[in-house]
C-alpha positions in Angstrom: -16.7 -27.2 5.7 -14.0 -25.4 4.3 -10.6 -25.5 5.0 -8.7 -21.9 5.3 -4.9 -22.3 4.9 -3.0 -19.0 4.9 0.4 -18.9 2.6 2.8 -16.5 3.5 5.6 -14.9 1.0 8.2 -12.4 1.3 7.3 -10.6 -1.8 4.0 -9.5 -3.9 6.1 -11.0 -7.4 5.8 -14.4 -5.0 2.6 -15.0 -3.8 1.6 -13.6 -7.5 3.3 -16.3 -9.2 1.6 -19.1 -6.7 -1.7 -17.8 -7.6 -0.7 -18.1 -10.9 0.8 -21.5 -11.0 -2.2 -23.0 -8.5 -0.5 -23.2 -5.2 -3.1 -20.7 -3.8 -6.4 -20.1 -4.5 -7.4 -16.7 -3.2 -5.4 -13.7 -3.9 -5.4 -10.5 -1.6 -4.6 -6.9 -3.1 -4.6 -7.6 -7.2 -6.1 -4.9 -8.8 -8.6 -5.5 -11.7 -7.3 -5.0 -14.6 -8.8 -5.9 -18.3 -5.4 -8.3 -19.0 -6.2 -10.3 -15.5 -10.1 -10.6 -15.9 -9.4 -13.0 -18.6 -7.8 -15.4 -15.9 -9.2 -14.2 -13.0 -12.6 -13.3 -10.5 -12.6 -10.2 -8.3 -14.7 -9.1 -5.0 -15.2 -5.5 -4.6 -11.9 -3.8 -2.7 -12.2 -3.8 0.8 -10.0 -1.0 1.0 -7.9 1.6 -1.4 -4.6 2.9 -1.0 -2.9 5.3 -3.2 0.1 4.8 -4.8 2.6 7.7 -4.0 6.1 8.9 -4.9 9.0 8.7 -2.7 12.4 10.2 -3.2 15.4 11.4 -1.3 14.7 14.6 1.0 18.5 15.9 -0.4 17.6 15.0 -4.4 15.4 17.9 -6.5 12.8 15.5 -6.9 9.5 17.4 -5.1 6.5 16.5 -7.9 5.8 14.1 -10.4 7.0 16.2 -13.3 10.7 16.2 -11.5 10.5 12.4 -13.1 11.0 13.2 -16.4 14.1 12.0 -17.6 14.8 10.1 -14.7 15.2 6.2 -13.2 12.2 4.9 -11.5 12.0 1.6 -9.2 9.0 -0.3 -9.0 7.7 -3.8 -7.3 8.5 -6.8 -9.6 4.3 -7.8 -11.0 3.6 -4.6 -9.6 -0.1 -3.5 -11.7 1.3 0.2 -11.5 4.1 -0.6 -13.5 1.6 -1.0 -16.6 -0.7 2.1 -15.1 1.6 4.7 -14.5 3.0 5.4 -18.3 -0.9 5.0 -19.2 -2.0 7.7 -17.2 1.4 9.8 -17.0 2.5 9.5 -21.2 4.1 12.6 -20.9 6.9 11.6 -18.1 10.0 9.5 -20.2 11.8 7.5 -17.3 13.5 4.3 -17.2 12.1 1.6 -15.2 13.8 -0.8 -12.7 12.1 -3.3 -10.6 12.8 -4.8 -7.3 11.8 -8.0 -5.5 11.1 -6.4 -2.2 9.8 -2.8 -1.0 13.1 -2.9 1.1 14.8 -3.3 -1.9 13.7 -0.9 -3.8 14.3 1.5 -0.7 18.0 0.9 0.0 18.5 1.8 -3.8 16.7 4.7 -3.6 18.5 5.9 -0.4 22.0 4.8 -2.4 21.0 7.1 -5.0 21.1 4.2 -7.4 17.2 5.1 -8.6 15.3 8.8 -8.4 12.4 7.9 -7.0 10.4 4.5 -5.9 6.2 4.1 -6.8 4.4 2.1 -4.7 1.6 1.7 -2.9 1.1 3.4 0.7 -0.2 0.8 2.4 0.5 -0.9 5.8 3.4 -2.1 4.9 5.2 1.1 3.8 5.6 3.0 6.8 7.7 -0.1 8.5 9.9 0.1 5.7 10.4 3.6 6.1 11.4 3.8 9.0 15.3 2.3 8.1 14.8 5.0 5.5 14.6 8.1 7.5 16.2 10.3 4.6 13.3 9.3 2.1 9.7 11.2 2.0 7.0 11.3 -0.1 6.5 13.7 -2.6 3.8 12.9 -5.0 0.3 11.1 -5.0 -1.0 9.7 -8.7 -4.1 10.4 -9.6 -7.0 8.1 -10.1 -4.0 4.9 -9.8 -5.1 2.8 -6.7 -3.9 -0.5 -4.9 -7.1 -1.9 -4.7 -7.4 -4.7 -1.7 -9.3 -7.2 -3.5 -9.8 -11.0 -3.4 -8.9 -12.7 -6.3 -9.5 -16.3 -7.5 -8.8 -17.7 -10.5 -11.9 -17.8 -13.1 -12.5 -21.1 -12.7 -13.4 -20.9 -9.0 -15.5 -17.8 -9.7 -18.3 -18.8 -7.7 -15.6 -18.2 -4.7 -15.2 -14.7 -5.5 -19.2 -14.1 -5.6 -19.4 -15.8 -2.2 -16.8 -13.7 -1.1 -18.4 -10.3 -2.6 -21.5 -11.3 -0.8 -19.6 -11.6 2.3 -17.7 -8.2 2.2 -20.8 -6.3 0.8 -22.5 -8.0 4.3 -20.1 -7.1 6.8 -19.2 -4.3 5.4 -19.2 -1.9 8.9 -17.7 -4.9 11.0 -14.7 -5.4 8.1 -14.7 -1.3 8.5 -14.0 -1.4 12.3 -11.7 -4.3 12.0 -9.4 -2.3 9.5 -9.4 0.7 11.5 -8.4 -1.6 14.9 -5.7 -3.5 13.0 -4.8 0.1 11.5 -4.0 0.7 15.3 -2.4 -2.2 16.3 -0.3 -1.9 13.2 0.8 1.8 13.9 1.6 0.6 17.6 4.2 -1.9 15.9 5.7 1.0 13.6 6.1 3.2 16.5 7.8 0.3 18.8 5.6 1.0 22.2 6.7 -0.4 25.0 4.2 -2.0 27.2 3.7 0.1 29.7 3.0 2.2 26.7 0.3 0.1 25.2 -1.0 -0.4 28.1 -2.1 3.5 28.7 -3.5 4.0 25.4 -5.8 1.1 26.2 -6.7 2.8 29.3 -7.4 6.5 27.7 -10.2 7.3 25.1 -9.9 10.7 25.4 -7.1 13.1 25.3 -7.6 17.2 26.1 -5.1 19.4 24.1 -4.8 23.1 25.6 -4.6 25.7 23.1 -4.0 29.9 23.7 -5.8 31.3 20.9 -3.9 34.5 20.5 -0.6 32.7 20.4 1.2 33.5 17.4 2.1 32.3 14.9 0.0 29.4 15.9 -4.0 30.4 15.5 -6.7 27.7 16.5 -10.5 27.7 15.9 -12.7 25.0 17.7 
């Protein structure tokens, strides 16, 4: 039988590196790329999140093109770092990377960078909320965070076992995500649990509308 053993890390750069130097042998969240294939197997992604922009609500920074000219922070190994001037060669920046998301926040909210990359996963939203004066302002186009497993090529039979399994359980992974996506939004929002407790006990919610009350319009 075989033995599961999960290895925590406070940063991506981290684990990365672990993968990299054999102290774990199944990766979560690389993205395929042509460089890593030549070390690495991939399962399809078991989920996709985009990679997004954020920047200070008080900076001029509203779009992707406000970039231009400007300092960008990114996650240490992070596969957008190599993406983003592939797919965006007409935006010059300067590049600084950070250990930690939090990291790469506080600098931001210091004004010491002009925006942050990075992927809008689980994780972000937690951060952001120590960060209320930063928001999102740009989505890139066709650049992903693609929640694959990973192993290294010589254990590629792994990563075919695991495609099987994903490709298998596909609904029951799809209904574990969006309860953990739950659970995980409970956390962000700190509920108490008398709190908890009455979501768990309501499905349904009725919302009254007036559908002549302006400016507000409503259609069913």
């Amino acid at each position: 039988d075989l033995q599961i053993r999960v290895t925590q890390a406070p940063a991506w750069s981290d684990v990365y590196n672990q993968f990299l130097s054999g102290q774990i042998d199944i990766l979560l969240g690389a993205n395929e790329t042509p460089q890593r294939k030549q070390f690495m197997a991939f399962t399809r992604p078991i989920q996709r999140y985009p990679y997004v922009v954020f920047a200070n609500r008080d900076s001029q920074i509203r779009n992707l093109g406000d970039l231009h000219q400007r300092q960008i922070g990114f996650l240490t190994d992070d596969v957008v770092f190599n993406l983003f001037p592939d797919n965006y060669p007409h935006i010059a920046y300067q590049s600084r990377t950070f250990t930690t998301l939090e990291d790469a926040f506080a600098a931001l909210s210091q004004h010491q960078i002009d925006g942050v990359i990075t992927s809008s996963g689980n994780q972000t939203p937690l951060y952001l909320r120590h960060h209320t004066n930063l928001i999102e302002v740009a989505t890139l186009n066709g650049i992903s965070s693609d929640m694959t497993l990973a192993t290294r090529l010589a254990d590629e039979p792994l990563a075919r076992i695991l495609d099987k399994v994903i490709a298998s359980e596909h609904q029951a992974l799809t209904r574990m995500l969006e309860k953990n996506n739950q659970l995980y939004n409970r956390k962000i929002l700190e509920l108490t649990a008398s709190e908890q407790s009455w979501l768990e006990q309501k499905t349904v919610i009725r919302i009254g509308v007036a559908t002549d009350y302006l400016p507000f319009e409503y259609e069913a």
